[in-house]
mmCIF file of the C-alpha atoms, coordinates in Angstrom:
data_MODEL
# 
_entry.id   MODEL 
# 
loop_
_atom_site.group_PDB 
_atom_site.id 
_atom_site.type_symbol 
_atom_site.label_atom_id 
_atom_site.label_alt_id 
_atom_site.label_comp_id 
_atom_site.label_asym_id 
_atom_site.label_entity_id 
_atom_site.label_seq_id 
_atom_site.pdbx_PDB_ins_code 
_atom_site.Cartn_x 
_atom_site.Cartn_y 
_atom_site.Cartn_z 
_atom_site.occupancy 
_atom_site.B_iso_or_equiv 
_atom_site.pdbx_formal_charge 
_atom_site.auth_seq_id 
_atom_site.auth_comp_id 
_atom_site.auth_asym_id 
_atom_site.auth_atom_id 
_atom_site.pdbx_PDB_model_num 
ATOM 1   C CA . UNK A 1 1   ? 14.232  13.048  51.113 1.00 0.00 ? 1   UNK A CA 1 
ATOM 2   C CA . UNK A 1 2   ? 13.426  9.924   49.175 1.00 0.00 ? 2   UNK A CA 1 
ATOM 3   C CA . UNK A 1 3   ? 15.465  8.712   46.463 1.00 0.00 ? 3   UNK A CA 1 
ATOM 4   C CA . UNK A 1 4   ? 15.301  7.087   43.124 1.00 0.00 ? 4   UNK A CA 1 
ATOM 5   C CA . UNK A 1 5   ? 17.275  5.051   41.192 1.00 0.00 ? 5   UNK A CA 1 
ATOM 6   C CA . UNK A 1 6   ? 17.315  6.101   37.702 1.00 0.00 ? 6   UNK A CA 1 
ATOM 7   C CA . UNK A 1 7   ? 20.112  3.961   35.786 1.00 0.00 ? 7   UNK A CA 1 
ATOM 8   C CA . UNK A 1 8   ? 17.386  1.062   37.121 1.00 0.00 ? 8   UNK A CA 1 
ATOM 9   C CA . UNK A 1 9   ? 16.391  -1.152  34.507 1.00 0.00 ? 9   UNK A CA 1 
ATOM 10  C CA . UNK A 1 10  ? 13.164  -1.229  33.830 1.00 0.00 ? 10  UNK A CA 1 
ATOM 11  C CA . UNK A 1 11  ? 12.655  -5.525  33.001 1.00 0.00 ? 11  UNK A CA 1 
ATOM 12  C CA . UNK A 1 12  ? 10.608  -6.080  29.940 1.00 0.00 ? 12  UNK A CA 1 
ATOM 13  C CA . UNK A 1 13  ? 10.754  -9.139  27.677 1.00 0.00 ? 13  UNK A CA 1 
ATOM 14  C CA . UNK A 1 14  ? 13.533  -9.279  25.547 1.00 0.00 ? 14  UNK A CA 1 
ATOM 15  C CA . UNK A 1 15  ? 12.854  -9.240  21.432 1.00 0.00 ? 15  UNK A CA 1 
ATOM 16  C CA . UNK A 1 16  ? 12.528  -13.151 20.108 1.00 0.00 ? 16  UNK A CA 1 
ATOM 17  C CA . UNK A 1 17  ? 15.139  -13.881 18.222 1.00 0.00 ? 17  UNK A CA 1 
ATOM 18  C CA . UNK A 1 18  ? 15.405  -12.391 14.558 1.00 0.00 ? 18  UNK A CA 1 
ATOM 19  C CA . UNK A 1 19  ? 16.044  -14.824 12.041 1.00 0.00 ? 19  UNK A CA 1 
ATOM 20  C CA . UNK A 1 20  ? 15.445  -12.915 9.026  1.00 0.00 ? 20  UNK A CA 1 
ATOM 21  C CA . UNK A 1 21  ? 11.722  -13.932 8.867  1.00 0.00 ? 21  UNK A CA 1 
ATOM 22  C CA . UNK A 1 22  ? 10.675  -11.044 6.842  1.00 0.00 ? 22  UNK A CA 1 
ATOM 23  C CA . UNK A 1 23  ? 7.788   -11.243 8.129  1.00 0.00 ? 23  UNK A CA 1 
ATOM 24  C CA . UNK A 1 24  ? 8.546   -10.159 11.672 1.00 0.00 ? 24  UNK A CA 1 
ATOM 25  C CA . UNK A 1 25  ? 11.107  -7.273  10.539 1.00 0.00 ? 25  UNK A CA 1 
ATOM 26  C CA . UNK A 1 26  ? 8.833   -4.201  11.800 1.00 0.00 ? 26  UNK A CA 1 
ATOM 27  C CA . UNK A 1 27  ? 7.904   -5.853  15.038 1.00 0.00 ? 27  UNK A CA 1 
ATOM 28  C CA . UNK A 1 28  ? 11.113  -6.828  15.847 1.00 0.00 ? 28  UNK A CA 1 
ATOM 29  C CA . UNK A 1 29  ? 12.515  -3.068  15.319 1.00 0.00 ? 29  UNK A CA 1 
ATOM 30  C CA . UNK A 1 30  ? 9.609   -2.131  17.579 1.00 0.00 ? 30  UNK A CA 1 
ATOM 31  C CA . UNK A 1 31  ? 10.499  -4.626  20.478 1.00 0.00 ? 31  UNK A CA 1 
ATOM 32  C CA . UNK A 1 32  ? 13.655  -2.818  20.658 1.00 0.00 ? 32  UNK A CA 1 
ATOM 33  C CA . UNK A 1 33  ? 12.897  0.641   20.824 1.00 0.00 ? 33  UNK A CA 1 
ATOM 34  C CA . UNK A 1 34  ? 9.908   0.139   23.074 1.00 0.00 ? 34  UNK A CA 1 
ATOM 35  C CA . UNK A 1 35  ? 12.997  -1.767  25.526 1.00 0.00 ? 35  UNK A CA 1 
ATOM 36  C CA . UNK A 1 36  ? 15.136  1.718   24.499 1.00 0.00 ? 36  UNK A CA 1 
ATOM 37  C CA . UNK A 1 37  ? 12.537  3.885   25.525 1.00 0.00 ? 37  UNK A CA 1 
ATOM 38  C CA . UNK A 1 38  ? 11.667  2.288   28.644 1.00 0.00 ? 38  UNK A CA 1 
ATOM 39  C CA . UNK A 1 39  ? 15.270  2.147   29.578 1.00 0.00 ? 39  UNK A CA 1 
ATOM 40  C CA . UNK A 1 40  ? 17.094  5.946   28.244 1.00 0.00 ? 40  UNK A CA 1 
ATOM 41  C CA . UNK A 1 41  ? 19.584  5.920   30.799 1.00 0.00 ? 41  UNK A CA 1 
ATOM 42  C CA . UNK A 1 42  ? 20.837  2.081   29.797 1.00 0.00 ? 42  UNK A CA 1 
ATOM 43  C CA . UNK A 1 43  ? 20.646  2.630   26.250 1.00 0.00 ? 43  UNK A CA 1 
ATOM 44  C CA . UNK A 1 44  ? 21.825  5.963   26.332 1.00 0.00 ? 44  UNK A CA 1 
ATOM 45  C CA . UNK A 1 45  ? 23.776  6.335   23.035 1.00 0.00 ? 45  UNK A CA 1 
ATOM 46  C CA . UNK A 1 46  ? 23.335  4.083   19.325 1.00 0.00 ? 46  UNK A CA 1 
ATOM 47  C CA . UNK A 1 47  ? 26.195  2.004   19.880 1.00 0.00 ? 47  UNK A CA 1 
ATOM 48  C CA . UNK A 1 48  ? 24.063  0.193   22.969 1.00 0.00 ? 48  UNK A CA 1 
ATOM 49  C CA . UNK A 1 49  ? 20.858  0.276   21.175 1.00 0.00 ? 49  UNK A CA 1 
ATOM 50  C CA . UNK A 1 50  ? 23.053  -1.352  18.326 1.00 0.00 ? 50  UNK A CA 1 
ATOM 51  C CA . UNK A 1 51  ? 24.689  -3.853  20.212 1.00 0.00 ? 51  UNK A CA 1 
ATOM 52  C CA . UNK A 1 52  ? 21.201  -4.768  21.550 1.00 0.00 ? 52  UNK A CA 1 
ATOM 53  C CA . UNK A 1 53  ? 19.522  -5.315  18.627 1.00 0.00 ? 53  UNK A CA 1 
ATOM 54  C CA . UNK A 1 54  ? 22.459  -7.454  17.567 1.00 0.00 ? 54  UNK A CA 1 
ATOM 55  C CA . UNK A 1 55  ? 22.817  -9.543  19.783 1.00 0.00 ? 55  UNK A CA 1 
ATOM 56  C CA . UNK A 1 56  ? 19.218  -10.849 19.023 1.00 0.00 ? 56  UNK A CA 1 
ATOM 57  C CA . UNK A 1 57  ? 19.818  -11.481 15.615 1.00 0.00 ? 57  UNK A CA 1 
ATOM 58  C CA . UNK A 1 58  ? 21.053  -15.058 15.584 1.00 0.00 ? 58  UNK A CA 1 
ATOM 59  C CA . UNK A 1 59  ? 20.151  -17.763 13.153 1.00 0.00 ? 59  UNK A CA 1 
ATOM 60  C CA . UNK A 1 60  ? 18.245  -17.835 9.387  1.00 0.00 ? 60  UNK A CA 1 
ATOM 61  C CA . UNK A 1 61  ? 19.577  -15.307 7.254  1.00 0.00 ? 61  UNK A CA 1 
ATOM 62  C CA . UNK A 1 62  ? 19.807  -13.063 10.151 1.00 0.00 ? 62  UNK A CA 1 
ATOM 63  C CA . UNK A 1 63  ? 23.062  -14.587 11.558 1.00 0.00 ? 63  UNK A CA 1 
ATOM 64  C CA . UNK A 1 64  ? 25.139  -14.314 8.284  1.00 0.00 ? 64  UNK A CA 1 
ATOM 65  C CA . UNK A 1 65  ? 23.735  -10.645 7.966  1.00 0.00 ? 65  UNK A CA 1 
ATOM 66  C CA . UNK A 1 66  ? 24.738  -9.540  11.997 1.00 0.00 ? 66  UNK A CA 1 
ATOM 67  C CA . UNK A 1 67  ? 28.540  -11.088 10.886 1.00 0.00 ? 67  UNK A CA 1 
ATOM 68  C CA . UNK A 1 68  ? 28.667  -9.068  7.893  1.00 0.00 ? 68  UNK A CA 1 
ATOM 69  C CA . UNK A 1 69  ? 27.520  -5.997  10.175 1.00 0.00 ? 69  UNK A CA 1 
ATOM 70  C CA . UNK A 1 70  ? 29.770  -6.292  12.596 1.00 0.00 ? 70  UNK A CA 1 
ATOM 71  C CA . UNK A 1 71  ? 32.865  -6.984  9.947  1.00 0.00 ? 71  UNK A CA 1 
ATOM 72  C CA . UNK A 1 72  ? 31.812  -4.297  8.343  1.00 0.00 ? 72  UNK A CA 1 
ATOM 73  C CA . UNK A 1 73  ? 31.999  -1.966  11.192 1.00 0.00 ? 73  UNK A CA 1 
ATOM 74  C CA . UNK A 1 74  ? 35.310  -2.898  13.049 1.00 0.00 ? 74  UNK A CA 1 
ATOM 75  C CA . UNK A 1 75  ? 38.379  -1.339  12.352 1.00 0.00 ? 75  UNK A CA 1 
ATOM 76  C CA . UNK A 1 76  ? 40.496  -4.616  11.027 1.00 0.00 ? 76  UNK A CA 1 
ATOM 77  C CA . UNK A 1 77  ? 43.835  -2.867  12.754 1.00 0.00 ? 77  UNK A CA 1 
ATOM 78  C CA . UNK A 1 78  ? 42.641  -1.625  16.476 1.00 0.00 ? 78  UNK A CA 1 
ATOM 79  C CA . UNK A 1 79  ? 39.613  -4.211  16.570 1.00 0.00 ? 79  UNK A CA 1 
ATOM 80  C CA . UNK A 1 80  ? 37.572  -1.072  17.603 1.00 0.00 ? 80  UNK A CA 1 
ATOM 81  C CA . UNK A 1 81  ? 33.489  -1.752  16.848 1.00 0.00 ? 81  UNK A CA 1 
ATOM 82  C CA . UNK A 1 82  ? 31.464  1.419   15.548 1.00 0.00 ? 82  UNK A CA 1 
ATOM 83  C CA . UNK A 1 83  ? 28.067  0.742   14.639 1.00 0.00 ? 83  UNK A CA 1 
ATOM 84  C CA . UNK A 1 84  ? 27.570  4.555   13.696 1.00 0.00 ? 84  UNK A CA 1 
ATOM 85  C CA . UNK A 1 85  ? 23.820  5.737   14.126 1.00 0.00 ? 85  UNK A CA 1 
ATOM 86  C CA . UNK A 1 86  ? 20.880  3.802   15.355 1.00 0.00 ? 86  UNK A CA 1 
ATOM 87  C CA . UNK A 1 87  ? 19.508  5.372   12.343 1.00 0.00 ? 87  UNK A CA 1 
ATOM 88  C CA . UNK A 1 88  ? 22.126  4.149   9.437  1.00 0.00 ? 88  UNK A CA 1 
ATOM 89  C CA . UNK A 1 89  ? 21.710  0.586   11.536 1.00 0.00 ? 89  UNK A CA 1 
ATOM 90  C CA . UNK A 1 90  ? 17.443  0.813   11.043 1.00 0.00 ? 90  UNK A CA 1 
ATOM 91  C CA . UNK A 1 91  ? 17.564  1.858   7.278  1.00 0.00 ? 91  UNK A CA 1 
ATOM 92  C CA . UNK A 1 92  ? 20.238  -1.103  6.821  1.00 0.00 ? 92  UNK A CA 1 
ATOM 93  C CA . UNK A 1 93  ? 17.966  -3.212  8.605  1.00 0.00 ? 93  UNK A CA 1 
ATOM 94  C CA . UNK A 1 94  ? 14.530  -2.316  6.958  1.00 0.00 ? 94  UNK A CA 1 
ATOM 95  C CA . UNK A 1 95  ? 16.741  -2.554  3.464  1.00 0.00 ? 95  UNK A CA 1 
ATOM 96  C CA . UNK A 1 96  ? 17.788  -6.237  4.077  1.00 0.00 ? 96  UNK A CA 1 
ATOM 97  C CA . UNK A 1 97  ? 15.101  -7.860  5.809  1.00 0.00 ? 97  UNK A CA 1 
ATOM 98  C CA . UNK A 1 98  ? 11.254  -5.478  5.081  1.00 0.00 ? 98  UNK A CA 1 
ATOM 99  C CA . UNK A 1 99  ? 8.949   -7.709  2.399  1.00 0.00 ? 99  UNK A CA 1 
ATOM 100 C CA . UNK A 1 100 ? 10.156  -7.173  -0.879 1.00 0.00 ? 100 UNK A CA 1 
ATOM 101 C CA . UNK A 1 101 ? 6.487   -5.978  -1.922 1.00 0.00 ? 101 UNK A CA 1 
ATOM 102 C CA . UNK A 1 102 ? 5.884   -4.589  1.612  1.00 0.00 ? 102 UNK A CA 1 
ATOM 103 C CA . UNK A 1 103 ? 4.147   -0.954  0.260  1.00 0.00 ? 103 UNK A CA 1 
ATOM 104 C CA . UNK A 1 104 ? 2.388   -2.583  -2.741 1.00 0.00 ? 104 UNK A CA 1 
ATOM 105 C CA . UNK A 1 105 ? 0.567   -5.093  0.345  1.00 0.00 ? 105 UNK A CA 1 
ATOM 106 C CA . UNK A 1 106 ? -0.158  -2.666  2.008  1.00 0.00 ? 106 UNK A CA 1 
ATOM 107 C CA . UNK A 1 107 ? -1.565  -0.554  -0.802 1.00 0.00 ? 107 UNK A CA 1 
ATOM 108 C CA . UNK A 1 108 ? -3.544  -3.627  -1.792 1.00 0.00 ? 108 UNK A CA 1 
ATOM 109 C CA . UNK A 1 109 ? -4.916  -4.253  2.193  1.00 0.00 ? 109 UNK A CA 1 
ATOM 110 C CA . UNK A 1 110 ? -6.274  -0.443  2.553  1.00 0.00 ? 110 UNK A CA 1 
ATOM 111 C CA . UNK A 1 111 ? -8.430  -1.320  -0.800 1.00 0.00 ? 111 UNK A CA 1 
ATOM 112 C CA . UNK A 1 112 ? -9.456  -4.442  0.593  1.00 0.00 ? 112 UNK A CA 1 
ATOM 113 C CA . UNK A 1 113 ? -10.896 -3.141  3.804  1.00 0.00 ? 113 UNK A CA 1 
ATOM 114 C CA . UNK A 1 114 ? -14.576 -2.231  4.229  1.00 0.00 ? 114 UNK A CA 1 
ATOM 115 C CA . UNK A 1 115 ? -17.023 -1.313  7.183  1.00 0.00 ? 115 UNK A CA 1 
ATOM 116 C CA . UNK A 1 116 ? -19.515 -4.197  6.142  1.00 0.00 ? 116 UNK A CA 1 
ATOM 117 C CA . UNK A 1 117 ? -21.587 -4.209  9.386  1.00 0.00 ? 117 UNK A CA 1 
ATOM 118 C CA . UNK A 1 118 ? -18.560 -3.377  11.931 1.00 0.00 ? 118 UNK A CA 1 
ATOM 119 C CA . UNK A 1 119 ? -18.682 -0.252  13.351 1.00 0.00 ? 119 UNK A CA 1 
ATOM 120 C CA . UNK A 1 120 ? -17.225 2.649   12.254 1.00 0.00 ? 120 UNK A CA 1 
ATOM 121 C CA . UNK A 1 121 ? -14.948 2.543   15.348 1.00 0.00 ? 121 UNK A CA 1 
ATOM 122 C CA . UNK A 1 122 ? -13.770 -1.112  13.977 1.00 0.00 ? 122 UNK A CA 1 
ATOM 123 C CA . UNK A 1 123 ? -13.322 0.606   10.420 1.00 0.00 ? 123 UNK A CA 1 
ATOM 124 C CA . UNK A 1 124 ? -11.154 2.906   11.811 1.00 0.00 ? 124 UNK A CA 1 
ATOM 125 C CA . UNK A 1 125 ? -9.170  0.695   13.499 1.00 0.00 ? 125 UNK A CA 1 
ATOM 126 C CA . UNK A 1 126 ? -8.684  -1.547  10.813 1.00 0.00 ? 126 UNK A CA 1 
ATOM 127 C CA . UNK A 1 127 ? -7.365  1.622   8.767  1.00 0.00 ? 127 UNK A CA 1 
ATOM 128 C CA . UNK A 1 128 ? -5.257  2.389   11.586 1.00 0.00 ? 128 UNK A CA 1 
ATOM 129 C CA . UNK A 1 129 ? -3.855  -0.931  11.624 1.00 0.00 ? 129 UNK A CA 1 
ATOM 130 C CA . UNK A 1 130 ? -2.123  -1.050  7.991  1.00 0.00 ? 130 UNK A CA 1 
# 
């Protein structure tokens, strides 16, 4: 009987650096859970997928924010780290670094977007896209 080795990582390109380019927020929290889901048994609790995500957040006003995180979360007397949930760490994330006017652009794309003389497939796409 064959085998397999499930705690394998599976190798994928690592996130680029965050540097608080607010611009890049969204794809950057995608990067990592598309690594997360590719690799359950690696990141198999938030405190990994945490750590992760941390560790790629380096310069800009990323770096300052990562310090303040990880202050924030370590017990000054045992130097014990607890990121608490991927979750708390996302919303934190999105809160400090999403465009400030992120839903109003958004808003404003969908009302800019037409079919002109695209298909309706490319329409739909487009819509998809926002």
């Amino acid at each position: 009987m064959a085998t397999t080795n499930q705690n394998k990582e599976i190798k994928m390109s690592a996130p680029a650096e965050f540097n608080g380019d607010r611009t890049r927020t969204e794809e950057y929290i995608a990067d990592c859970i598309l690594i997360f889901g590719a690799n359950p048994t690696i990141f198999d609790n938030d405190e990994k997928k945490i750590a992760y995500a941390l560790s790629y957040i380096k310069t800009g006003t990323g770096g300052p924010w990562k310090l303040n995180w990880i202050k924030e979360h370590t017990n000054s007397i045992t130097g014990v780290v607890a990121h608490g949930t991927w979750s708390d760490f996302e919303t934190a994330f999105m809160k400090q670094f999403q465009e400030p006017n992120y839903e109003a652009r958004n808003c404003q794309t969908l009302n800019m977007i037409s079919q002109g003389t695209g298909s309706a497939a490319d329409y739909v796409q487009k819509f998809r896209l926002v």
